[in-house]
C-alpha positions as CSV (number, residue, x, y, z in Angstrom):
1,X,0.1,3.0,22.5
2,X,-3.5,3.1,23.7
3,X,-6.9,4.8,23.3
4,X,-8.6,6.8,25.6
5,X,-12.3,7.2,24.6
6,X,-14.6,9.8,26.5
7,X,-17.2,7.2,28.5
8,X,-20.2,9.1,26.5
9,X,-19.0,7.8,23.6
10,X,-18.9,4.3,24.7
11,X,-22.2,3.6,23.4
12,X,-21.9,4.6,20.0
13,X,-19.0,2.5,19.5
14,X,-18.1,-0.8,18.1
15,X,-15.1,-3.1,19.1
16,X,-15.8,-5.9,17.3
17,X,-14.0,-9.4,15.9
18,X,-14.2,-9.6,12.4
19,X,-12.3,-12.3,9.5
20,X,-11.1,-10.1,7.2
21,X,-10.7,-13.2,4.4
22,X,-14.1,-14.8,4.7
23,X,-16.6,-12.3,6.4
24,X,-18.9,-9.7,4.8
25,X,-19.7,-6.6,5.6
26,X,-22.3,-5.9,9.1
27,X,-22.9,-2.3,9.4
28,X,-22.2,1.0,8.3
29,X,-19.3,2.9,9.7
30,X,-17.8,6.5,9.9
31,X,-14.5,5.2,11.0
32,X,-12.6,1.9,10.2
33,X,-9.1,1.3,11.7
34,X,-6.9,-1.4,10.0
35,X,-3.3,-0.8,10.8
36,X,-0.4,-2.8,9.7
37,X,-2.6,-6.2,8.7
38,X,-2.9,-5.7,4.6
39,X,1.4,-5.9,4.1
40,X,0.7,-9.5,4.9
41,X,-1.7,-9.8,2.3
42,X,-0.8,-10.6,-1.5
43,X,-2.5,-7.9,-3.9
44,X,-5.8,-9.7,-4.9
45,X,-6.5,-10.2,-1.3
46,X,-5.4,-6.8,0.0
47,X,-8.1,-5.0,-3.1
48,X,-11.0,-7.4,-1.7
49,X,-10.0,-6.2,1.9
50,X,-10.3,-2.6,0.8
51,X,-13.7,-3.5,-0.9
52,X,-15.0,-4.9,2.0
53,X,-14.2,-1.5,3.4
54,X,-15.5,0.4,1.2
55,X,-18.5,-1.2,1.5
56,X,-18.8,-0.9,5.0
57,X,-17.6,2.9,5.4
58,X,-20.1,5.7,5.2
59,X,-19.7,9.0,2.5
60,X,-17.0,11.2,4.1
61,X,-15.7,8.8,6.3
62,X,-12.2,7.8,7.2
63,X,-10.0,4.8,7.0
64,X,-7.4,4.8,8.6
65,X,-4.1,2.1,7.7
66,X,-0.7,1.1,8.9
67,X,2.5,3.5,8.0
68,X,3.7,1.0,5.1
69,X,-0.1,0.4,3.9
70,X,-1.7,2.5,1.3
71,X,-4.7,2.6,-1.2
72,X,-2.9,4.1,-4.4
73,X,-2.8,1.6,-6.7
74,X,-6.3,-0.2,-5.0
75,X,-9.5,-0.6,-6.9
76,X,-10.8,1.8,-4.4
77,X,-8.5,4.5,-4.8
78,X,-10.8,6.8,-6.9
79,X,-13.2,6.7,-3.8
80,X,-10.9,8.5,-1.2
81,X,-8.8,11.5,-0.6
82,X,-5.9,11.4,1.8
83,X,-5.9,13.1,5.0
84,X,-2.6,16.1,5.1
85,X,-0.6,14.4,7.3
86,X,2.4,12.0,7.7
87,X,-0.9,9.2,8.6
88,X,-2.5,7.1,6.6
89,X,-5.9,8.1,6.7
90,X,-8.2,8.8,3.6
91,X,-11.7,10.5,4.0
92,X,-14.5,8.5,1.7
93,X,-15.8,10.7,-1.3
94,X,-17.5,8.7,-3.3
């Protein structure tokens, strides 16, 4: 499966490499994608993940995860309202 972007919004993109484990946050998003990475994750690691995103996601915006991923039980949970859908995807409300 693949992306198809319209070329205006190009510019206000971000593809970018990041080290979940050992990097901080760099900027302020509306929209993170993390699919299918935190299931390899034990618990502790997964909740400073989410933090990390948390940080780094704007009020109202959405974070999308893998199909076997979810922020229930996080120490972010409280933050975030899931999307109706079969997706994972929360919007930021807090």
């Amino acid at each position: 499966h693949f992306a198809r972007f319209d070329s205006r919004l190009n510019e206000k993109i971000i593809f970018a490499q990041h080290n979940l484990v050992t990097d901080f946050s760099f900027n302020s998003f509306q929209l993170i994608f993390c699919r299918n990475v935190l299931i390899y994750f034990n618990k502790d690691l997964q909740n400073r993940v989410l933090k990390l995103f948390d940080d780094s996601l704007d009020l109202n915006g959405f974070l999308a995860l893998g199909t076997k991923e979810n922020i229930r039980f996080s120490t972010i949970a409280s933050n975030y309202k899931p999307i109706i859908g079969r997706e994972k995807i929360w919007r930021k409300i807090k």
